[in-house]
C-alpha positions, -999 to 999 in steps of 0.1 A, spaced: -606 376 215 -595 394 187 -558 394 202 -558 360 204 -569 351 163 -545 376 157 -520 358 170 -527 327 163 -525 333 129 -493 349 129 -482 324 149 -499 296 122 -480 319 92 -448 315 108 -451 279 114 -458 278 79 -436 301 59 -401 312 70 -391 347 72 -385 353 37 -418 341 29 -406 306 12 -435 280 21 -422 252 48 -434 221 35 -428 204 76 -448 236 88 -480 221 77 -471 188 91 -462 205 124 -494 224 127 -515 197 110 -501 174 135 -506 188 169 -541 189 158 -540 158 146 -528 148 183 -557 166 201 -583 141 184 -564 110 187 -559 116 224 -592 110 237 -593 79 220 -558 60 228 -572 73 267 -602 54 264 -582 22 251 -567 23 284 -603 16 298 -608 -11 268 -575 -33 262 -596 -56 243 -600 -30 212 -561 -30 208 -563 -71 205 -591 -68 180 -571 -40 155 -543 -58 160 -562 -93 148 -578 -70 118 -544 -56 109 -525 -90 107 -562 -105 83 -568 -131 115 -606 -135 127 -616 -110 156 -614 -130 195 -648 -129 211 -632 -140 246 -595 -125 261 -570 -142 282 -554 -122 310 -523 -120 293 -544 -106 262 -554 -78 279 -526 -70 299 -506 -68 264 -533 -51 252 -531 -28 280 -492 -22 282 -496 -13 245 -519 10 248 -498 26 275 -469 32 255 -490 42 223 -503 71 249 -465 76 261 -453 78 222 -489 105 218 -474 123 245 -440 126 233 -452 138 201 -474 165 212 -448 178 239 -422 184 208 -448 197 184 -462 227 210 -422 232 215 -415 235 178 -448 257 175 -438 281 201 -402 284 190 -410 290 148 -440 314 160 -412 338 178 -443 354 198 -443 371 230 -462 379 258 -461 394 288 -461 372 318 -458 340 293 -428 325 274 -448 322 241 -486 333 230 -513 324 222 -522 296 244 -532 261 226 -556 249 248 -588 270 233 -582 249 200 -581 215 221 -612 223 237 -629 228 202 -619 196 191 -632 182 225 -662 205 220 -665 189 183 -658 155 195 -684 152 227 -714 170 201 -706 141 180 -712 119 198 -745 135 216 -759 134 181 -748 102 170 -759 86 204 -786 107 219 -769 97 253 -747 116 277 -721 97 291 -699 121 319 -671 99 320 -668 102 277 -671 136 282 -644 140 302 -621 120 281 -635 139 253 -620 172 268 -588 150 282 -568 167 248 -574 203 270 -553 189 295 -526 176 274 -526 212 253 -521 225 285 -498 201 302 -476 209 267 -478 245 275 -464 247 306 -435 226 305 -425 247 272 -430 279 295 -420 270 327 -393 244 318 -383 246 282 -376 286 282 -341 281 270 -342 260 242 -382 273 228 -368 312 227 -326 306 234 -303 317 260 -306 350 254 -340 358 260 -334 337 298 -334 375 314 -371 389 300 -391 362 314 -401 358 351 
């Protein structure tokens, strides 16, 4: 356990200041916005199960009343939306573990780049799920496993960066130490 603060926070340093210690203003944004990712993805996966809610932000956003009653066509825009908002999420996350793993410059043996993210995902799922057991005084299983769906992703993220993204995460010449 105390291996893996360690490196997470040299990993979180690195991200954040470059080697001659000069503060990265886009390090913060980086870090601040994989984490970011991890809470919002739970929630833009249970949109899937509830096209209606995109209709409804979308009326709030443009000032128009809120629809009580959908048409198909509604909710299948309201669906394909969400879909691609989860695709865009996705994206996003994928670069920001890549760009974490190649400014932390960490190694491990057996792994392209330490420490793993999904421990920090789970928190937030964690966080997330407690919320709402206080706030509701219901468990719902189904919500709880979307809650820990941003484990998945953190981990998804991880192993295309080690397994596919060797190359560009650590360069060409590192290709040789890793199995």
């Amino acid at each position: 356990m105390d291996r893996y603060v360690a490196e997470l926070l040299v990993g979180f340093y690195r991200n954040l200041y470059d080697d001659t210690g000069r503060w990265r203003p886009v390090g913060w944004l980086l870090v601040f916005g994989v984490a970011l990712g991890w809470c919002l993805f739970p929630l833009f996966l249970a949109t899937l199960a509830h096209p209606s809610d995109v209709i409804r932000l979308m009326a709030k956003l443009q000032g128009l009343p809120k629809p009580h009653q959908f048409t198909s066509h509604q909710l299948a825009s309201g669906f394909v939306q969400a879909v691609f908002a989860l695709i865009v999420l996705i994206v996003f996350q994928l670069v920001g573990t890549v760009m974490f793993y190649r400014r932390a410059r960490l190694f491990n043996v057996g792994a392209v780049a330490a420490p793993v993210l999904w421990p920090l995902a789970a928190l937030t799922g964690i966080l997330g799920n407690a919320a709402w057991l206080v706030g509701t005084a219901q468990f719902d299983l189904i919500g709880c496993l979307i809650g820990f769906s941003s484990v998945v992703l953190a981990e998804v993220c991880e192993s295309v960066t080690n397994r596919l993204g060797r190359d560009f995460v650590f360069g060409p010449a590192l290709t040789g130490q890793h199995s």
